[in-house]
C-alpha positions as CSV (number, residue, x, y, z in Angstrom):
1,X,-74.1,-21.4,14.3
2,X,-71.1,-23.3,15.1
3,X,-70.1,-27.2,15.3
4,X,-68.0,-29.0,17.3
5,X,-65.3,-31.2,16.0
6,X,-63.9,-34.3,17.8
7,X,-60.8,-32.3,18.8
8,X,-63.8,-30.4,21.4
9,X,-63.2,-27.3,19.0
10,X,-65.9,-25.0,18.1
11,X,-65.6,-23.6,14.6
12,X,-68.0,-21.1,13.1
13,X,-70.0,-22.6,10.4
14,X,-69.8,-18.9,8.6
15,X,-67.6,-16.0,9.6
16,X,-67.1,-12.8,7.8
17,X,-64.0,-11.7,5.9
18,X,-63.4,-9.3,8.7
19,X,-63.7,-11.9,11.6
20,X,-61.2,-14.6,9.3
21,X,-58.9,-11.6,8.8
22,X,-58.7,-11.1,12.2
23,X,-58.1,-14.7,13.3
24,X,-55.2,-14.8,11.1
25,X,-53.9,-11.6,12.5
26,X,-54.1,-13.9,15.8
27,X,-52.3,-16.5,14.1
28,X,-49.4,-14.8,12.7
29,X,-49.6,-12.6,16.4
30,X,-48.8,-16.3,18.1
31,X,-46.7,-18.0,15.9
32,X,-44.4,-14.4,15.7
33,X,-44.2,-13.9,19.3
34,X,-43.4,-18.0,20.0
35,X,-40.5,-17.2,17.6
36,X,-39.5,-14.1,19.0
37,X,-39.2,-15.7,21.9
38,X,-37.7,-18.8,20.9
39,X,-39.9,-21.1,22.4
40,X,-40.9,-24.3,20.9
41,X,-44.8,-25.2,20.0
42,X,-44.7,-28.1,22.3
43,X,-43.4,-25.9,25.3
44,X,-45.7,-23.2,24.7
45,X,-48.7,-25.2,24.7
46,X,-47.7,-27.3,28.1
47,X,-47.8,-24.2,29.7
48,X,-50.5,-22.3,28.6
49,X,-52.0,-25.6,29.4
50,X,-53.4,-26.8,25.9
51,X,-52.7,-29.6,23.6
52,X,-50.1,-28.4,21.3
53,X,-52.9,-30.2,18.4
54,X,-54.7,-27.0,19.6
55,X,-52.0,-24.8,19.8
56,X,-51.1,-25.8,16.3
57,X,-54.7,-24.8,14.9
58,X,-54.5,-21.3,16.7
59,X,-51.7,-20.9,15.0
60,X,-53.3,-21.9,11.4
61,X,-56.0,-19.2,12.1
62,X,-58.3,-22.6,12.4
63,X,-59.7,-22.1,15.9
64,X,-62.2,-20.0,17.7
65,X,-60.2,-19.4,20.6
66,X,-62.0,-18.4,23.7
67,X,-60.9,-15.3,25.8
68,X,-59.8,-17.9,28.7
69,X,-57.7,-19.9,26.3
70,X,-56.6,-16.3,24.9
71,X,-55.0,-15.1,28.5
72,X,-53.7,-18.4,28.9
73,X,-51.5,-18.1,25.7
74,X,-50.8,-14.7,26.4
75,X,-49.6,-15.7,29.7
76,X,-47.5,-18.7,28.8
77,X,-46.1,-15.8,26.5
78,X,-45.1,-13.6,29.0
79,X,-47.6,-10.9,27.8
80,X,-51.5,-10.0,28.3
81,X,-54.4,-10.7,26.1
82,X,-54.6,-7.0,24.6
83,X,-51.1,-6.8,23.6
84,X,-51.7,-10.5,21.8
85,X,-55.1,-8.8,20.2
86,X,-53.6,-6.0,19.1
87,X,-52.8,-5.3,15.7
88,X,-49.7,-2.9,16.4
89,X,-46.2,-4.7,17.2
90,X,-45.6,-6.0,20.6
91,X,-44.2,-2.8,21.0
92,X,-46.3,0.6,20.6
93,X,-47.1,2.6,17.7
94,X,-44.7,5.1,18.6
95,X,-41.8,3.0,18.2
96,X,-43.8,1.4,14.7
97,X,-43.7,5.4,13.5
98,X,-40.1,5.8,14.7
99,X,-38.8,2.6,12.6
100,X,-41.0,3.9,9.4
101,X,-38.9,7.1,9.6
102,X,-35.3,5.4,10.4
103,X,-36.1,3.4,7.3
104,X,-36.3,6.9,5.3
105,X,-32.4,7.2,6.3
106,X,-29.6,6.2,4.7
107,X,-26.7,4.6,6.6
108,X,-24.6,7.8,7.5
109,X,-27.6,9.7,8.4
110,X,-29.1,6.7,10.8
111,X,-25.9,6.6,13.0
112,X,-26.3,10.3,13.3
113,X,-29.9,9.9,14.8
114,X,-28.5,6.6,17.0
115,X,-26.1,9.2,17.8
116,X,-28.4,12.1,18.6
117,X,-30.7,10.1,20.2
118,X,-28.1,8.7,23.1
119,X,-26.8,12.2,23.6
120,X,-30.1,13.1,24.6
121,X,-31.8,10.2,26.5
122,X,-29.2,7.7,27.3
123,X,-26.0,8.5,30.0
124,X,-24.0,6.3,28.3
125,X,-20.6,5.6,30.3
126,X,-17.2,6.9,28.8
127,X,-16.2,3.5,28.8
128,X,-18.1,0.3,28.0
129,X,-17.7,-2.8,30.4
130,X,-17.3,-5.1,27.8
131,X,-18.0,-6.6,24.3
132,X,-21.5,-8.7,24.7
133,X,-22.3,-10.6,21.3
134,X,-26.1,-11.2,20.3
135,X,-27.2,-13.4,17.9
136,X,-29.0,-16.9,17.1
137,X,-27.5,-20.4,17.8
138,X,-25.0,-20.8,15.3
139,X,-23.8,-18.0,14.0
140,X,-20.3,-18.2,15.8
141,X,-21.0,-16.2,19.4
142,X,-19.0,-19.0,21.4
143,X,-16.4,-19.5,19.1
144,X,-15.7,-15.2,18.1
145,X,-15.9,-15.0,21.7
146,X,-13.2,-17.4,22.7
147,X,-10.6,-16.2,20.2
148,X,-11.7,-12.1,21.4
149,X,-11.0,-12.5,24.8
150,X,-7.3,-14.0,23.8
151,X,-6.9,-11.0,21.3
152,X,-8.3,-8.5,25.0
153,X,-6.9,-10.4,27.6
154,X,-10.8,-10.3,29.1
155,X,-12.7,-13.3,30.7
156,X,-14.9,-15.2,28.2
157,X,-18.1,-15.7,29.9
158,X,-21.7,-17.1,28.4
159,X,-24.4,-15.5,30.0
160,X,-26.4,-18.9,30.1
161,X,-23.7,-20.1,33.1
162,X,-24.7,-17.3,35.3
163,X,-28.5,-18.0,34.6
164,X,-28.3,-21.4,35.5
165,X,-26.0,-21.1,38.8
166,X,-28.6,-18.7,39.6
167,X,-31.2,-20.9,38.7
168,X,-29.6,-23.8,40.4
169,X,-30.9,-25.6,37.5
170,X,-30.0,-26.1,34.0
171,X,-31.3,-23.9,31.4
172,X,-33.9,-26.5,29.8
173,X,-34.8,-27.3,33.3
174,X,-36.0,-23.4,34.1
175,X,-38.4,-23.5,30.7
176,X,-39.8,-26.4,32.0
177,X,-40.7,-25.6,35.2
178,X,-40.9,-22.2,35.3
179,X,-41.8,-20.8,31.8
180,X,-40.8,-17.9,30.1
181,X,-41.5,-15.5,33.0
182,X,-38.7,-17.1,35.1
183,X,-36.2,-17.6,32.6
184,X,-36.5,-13.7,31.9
185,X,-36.5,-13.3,35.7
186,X,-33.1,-15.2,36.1
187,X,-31.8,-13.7,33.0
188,X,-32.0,-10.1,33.7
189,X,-30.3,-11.3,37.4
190,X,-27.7,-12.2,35.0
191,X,-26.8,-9.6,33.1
192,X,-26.9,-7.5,36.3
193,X,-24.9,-9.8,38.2
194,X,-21.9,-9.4,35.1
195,X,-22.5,-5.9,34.9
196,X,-22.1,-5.5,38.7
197,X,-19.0,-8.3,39.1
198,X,-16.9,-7.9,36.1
199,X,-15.1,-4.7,35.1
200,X,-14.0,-5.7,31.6
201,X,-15.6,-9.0,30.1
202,X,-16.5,-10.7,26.5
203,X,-20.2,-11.6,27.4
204,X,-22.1,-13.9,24.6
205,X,-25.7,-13.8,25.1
206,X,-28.7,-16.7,24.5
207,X,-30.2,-15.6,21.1
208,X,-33.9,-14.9,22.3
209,X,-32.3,-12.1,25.2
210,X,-33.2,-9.4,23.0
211,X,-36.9,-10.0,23.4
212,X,-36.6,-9.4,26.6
213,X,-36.7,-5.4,26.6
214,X,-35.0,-4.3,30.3
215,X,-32.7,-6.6,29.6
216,X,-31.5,-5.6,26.1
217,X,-31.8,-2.3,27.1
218,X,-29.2,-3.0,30.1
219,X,-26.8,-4.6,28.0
220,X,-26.8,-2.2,25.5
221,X,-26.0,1.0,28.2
222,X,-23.2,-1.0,29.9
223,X,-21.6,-3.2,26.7
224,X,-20.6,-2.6,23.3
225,X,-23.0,-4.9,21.1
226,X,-22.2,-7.0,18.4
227,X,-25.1,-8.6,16.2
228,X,-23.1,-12.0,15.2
229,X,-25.0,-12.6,12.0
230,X,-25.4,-15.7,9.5
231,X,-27.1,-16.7,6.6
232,X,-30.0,-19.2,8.1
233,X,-28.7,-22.4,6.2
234,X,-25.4,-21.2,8.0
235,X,-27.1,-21.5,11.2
236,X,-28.5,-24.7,10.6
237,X,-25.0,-26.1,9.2
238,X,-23.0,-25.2,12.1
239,X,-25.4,-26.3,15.0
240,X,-25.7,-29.7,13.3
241,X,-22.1,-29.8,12.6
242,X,-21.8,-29.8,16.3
243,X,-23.8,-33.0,16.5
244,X,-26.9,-31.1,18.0
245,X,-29.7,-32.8,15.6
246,X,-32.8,-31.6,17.5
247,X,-32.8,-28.7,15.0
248,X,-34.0,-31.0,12.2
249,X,-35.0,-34.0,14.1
250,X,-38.5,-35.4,12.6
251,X,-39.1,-31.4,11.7
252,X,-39.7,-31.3,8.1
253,X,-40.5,-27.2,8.6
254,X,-37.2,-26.6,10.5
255,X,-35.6,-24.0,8.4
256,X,-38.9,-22.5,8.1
257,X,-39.3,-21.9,11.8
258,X,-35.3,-20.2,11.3
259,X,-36.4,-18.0,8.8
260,X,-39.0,-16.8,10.9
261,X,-37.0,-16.9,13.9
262,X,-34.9,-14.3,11.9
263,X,-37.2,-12.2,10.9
264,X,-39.3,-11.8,13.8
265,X,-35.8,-10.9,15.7
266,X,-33.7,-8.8,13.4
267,X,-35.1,-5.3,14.1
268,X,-34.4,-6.4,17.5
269,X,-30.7,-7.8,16.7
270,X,-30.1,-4.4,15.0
271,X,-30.1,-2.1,17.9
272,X,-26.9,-3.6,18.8
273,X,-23.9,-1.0,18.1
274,X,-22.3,-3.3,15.4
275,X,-23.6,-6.0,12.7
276,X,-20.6,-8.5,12.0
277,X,-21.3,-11.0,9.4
278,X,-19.9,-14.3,9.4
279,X,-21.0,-16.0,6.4
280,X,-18.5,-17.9,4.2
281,X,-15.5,-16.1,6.5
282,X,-13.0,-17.6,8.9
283,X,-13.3,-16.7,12.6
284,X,-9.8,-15.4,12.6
285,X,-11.0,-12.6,9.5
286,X,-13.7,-11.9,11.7
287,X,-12.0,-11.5,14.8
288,X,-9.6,-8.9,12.6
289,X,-12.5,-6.5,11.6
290,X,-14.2,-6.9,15.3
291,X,-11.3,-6.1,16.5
292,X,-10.8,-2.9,14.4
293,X,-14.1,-1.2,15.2
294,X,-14.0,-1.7,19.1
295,X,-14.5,1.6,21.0
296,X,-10.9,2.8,23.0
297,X,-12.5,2.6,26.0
298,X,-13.5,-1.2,27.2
């Protein structure tokens, strides 16, 4: 028996364990791949075409969501239904199995396998096209970036230019009109269009591009990857510092949504070749140990 609440929402009266369990699973299957993804509540829910009040209690495990309302999140999400229902990670089991075991490795013997690994499956060029840098907002892509490509004598470049000359459209224009699915769209034309135009570059990348698996997987062939990395109340200082207050604007649960942001993305963040921290350090100290560990061949 179910009953309908003024919000047109049917909740069962009584569910079993099992059937709650597995609504939260849905829950924290949402919430982690709007993070992943870096798209905001209210986006998501305009177009998956539901109130974000909705949205908001699918994301509490508080709704019984329909299988039409389920495609249409999964959609808006740039995925299908049975990937959202699954209970293995967005990517398959395989790959869960593979992490297990890379996490049985110390450091040494994990660049070994990464080594291994690319000898066998990847034709990785003798010589990279560039340095691109990955990373959330904040952790000091655009600033690292300027001072490399003095130190290189390469062309800065932000990844997000291409996508929106592309685009014809500015970057907060193409999530709202288009969604997820076109952003990724433009952004892979992007990362093919440096690739194919530029023979040496310093590329910094939007912060959510590494959700985006053909496109990662590009980058990391043609470029030598940097995870720019930051404590999250780093991240928070430095975007507000630069007088962007949206981050904490009326959002009492901002750093919160960083942490999560974070932790949905780092596995992702560290298949780049190189993790440079730049908490509580200068740009110019970091620019000295980048600077020491790039490959001969760029």
């Amino acid at each position: 028996m179910t009953v309908t609440t003024k919000a047109n929402i049917a909740v069962p009266q009584k569910a079993s364990n099992g059937a709650q369990e597995y609504t939260r699973h849905i829950a924290d299957r949402v919430r982690g791949m709007r993070a992943q993804r870096g798209a905001s509540r209210k986006l998501l829910a305009r177009h998956a075409r539901i109130s974000e009040r909705y949205l908001a209690q699918v994301e509490q495990g508080q709704a019984n969501i329909s299988i039409a309302l389920l495609w249409q999140i999964a959609q808006a999400l740039g995925t299908d239904p049975v990937t959202l229902l699954s209970e293995q990670p967005e990517n398959d089991s395989t790959a869960t199995l593979l992490a297990e075991f890379v996490e049985t490795l110390n450091d040494t013997q994990r660049r070994e396998a990464l080594r291994l690994l690319r000898e066998r499956f990847f034709a990785v060029p003798e010589s990279r096209q560039g340095i691109a840098l990955v990373g959330l907002r904040g952790a000091g892509k655009s600033t690292l970036g300027g001072l490399l490509a003095q130190r290189t004598a390469l062309p800065f470049v932000q990844l997000t230019d291409i996508i929106e000359c592309i685009g014809n459209m500015a970057v907060e224009e193409i999530f709202s009109l288009g969604g997820q699915q076109t952003y990724r769209r433009l952004e892979k034309q992007a990362v093919e269009h440096v690739r194919d135009n530029y023979a040496g570059v310093i590329l910094e990348t939007g912060g959510s591009l590494v959700s985006a698996g053909d496109s990662y997987s590009a980058l990391r062939r043609h470029f030598f990857t940097v995870w720019v990395k930051a404590q999250p109340e780093e991240h928070m200082q430095r975007v507000v510092a630069q007088g962007d207050l949206r981050p904490i604007d009326g959002n009492d649960t901002a750093m919160d949504d960083l942490r999560r942001i974070l932790q949905e993305r780092e596995a992702s963040y560290r298949a780049a070749d190189y993790v440079l921290n730049t908490s509580a350090r200068s740009p110019e100290d970091c620019i000295e140990e980048l600077i020491a560990v790039l490959p001969q061949r760029i």
